[in-house]
C-alpha positions as CSV (number, residue, x, y, z in Angstrom):
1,X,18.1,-216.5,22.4
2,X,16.4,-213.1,23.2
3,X,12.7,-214.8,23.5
4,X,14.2,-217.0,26.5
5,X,15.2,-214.1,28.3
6,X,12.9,-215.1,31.6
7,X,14.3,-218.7,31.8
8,X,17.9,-216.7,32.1
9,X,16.8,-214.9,34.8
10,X,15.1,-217.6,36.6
11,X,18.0,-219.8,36.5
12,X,19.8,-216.8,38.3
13,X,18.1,-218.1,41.0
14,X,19.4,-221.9,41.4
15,X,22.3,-223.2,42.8
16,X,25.1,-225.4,41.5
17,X,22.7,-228.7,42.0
18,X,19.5,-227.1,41.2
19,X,20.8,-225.8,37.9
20,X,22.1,-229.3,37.0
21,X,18.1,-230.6,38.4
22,X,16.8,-228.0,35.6
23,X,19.4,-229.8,33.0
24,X,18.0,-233.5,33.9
25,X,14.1,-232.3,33.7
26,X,15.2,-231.5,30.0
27,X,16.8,-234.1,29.3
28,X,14.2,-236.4,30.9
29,X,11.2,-234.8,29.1
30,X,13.1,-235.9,26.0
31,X,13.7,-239.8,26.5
32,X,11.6,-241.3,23.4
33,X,13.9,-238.7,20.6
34,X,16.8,-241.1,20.8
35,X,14.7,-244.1,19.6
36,X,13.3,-241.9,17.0
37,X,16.7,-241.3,15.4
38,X,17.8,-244.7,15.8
39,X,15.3,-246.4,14.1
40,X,14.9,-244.1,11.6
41,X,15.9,-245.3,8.4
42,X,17.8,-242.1,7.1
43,X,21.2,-242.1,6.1
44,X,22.6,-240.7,9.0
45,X,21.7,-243.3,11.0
46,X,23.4,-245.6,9.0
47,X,26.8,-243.4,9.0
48,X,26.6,-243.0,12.7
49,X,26.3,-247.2,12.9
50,X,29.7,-247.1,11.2
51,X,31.1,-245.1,14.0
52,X,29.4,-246.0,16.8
53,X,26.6,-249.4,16.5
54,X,23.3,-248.1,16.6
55,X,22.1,-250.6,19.4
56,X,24.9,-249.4,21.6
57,X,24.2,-245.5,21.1
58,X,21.2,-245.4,23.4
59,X,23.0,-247.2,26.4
60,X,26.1,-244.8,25.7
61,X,23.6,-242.2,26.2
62,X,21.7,-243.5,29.3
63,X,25.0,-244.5,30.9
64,X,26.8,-240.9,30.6
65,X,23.2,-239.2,31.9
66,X,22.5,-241.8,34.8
67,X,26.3,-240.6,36.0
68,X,25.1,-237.0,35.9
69,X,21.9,-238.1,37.9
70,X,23.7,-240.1,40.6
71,X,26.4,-237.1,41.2
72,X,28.9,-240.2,39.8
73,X,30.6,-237.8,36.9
74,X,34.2,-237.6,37.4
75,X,35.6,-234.1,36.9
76,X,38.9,-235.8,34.9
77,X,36.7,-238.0,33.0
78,X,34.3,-235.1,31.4
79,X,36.1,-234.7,28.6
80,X,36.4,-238.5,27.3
81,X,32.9,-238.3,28.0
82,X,32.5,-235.4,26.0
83,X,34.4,-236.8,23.1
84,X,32.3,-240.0,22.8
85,X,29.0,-237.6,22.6
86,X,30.8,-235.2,19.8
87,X,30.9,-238.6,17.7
88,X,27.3,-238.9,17.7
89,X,26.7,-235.5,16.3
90,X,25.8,-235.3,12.6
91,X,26.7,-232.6,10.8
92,X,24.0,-231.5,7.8
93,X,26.3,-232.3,5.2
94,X,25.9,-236.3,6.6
95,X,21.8,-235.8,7.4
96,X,19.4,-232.8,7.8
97,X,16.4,-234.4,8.4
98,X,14.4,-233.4,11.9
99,X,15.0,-237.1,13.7
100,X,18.8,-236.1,13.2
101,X,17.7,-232.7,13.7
102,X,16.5,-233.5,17.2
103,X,18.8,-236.3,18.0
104,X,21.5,-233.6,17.6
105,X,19.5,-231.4,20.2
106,X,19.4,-234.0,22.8
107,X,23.2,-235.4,22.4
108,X,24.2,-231.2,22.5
109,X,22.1,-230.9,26.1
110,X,23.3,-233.5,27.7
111,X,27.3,-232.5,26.0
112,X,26.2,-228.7,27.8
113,X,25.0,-230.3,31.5
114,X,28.8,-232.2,31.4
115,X,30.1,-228.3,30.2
116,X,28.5,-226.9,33.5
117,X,29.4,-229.3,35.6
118,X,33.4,-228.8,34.7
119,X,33.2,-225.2,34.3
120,X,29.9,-223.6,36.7
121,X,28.8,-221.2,33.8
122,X,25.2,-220.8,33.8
123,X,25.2,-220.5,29.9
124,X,25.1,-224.1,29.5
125,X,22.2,-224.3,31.5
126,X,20.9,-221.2,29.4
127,X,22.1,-223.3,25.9
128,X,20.0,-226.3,27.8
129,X,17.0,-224.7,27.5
130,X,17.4,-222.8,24.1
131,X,17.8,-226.5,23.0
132,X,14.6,-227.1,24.1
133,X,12.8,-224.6,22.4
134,X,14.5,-225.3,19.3
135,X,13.1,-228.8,19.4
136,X,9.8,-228.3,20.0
137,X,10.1,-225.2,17.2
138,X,11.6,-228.3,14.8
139,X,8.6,-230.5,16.2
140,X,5.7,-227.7,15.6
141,X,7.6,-226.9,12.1
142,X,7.4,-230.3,10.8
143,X,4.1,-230.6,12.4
144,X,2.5,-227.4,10.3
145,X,4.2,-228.5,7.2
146,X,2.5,-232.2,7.4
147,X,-0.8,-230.6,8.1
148,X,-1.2,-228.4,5.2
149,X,0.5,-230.6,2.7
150,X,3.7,-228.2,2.8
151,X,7.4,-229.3,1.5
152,X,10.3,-229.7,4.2
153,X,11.8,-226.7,4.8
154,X,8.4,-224.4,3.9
155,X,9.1,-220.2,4.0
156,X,7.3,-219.0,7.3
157,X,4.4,-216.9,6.9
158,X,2.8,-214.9,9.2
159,X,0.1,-217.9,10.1
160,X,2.9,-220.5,10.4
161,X,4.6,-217.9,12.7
162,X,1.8,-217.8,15.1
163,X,1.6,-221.5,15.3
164,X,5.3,-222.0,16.0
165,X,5.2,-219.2,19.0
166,X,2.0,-220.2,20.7
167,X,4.3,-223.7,21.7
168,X,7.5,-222.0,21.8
169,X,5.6,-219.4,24.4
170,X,3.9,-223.1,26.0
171,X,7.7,-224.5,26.7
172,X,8.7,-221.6,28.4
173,X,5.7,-221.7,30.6
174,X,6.4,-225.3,31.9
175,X,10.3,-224.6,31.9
176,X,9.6,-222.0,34.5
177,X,7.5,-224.4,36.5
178,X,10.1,-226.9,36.7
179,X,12.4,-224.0,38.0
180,X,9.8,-222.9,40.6
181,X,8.9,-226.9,41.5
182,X,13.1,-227.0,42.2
183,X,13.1,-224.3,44.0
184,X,10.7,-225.5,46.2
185,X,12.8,-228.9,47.0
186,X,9.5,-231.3,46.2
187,X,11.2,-234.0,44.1
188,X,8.1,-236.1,43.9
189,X,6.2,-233.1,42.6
190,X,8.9,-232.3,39.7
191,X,8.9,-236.4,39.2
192,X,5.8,-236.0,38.6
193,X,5.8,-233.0,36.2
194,X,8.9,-233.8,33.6
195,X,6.3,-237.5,33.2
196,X,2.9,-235.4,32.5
197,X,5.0,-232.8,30.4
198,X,7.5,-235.2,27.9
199,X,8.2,-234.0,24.6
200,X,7.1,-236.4,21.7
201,X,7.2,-236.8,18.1
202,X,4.7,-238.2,16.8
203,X,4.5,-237.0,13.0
């Protein structure tokens, strides 16, 4: 993603466990979009129960991320890890609405922190963040369409264009505080951020 070029070369900067930090802020300013998908009454939702039940998905979720948090992960058990999240992901054939849309998103972050943490390429961490914009581009979308009384899946114009980038620009702004807040070892301060700076969906 060309437009997140600067959040590629600020990660250039972080270490092993300050990269993984950055992968957890996302993650973290994204806690609600689970529940959103979950108790959406779509039909994906209703596949996924028949693979996984949908009470259970969050606490998968919470378990595999509090591991990453706690430096518990298990370099051997990554990719059975791995595997359970690849089960949650719908493909649009199954559901294309936005709750799967940015259910997907989140399960595909955290599948990208467990990549970097077996392999220490940075282009998870990169993929991390392009998730991010592309959720709050789905968010914005979704929220232009419902304001002028637009069908899913409206043609951009030039106007709807605008609106999208002015957020999309907004993310990268607080993506490269979080990398300068990391850099500059104040936990309480980034704490204290990724809470005043979730992500929500409120359409």
């Amino acid at each position: 993603m060309n437009s997140n070029k600067i959040i590629y070369d600020s990660i250039n900067g972080l270490s092993f466990e300050q990269n993984i930090m950055f992968a957890l802020a996302c993650i973290n300013r994204l806690k609600h979009l689970p529940q959103v998908f979950i108790n959406s009454e779509t039909y994906g939702i209703e596949y996924l129960n028949g693979i996984i039940p949908k009470d259970k998905i969050e606490n998968i979720l919470n378990e595999i991320i509090n591991k990453i948090y706690y430096n518990q992960i298990k370099i051997n058990e990554i990719d059975a890890d791995m595997e359970i999240l690849e089960k949650l992901l719908l493909d649009d054939d199954i559901e294309s609405g936005i709750e799967k849309q940015l259910f997907f998103c989140y399960v595909v972050i955290v599948i990208h922190i467990l990549e970097y943490i077996k392999e220490n390429k940075k282009e998870y961490i990169e993929l991390c963040s392009d998730n991010m914009i592309e959720i709050v581009d789905y968010i914005k979308c979704k929220e232009y369409e419902t304001k002028n009384n637009l069908e899913d899946y409206y043609i951009l114009d030039e106007k709807m264009e605008k609106y999208l980038e002015q957020f999309c620009a907004d993310e990268v702004k607080k993506e490269i505080e979080i990398i300068k807040i990391i850099k500059s070892g104040n936990k309480e301060m980034l704490n204290e951020y990724i809470k005043n700076n979730e992500i929500e969906y409120n359409v």
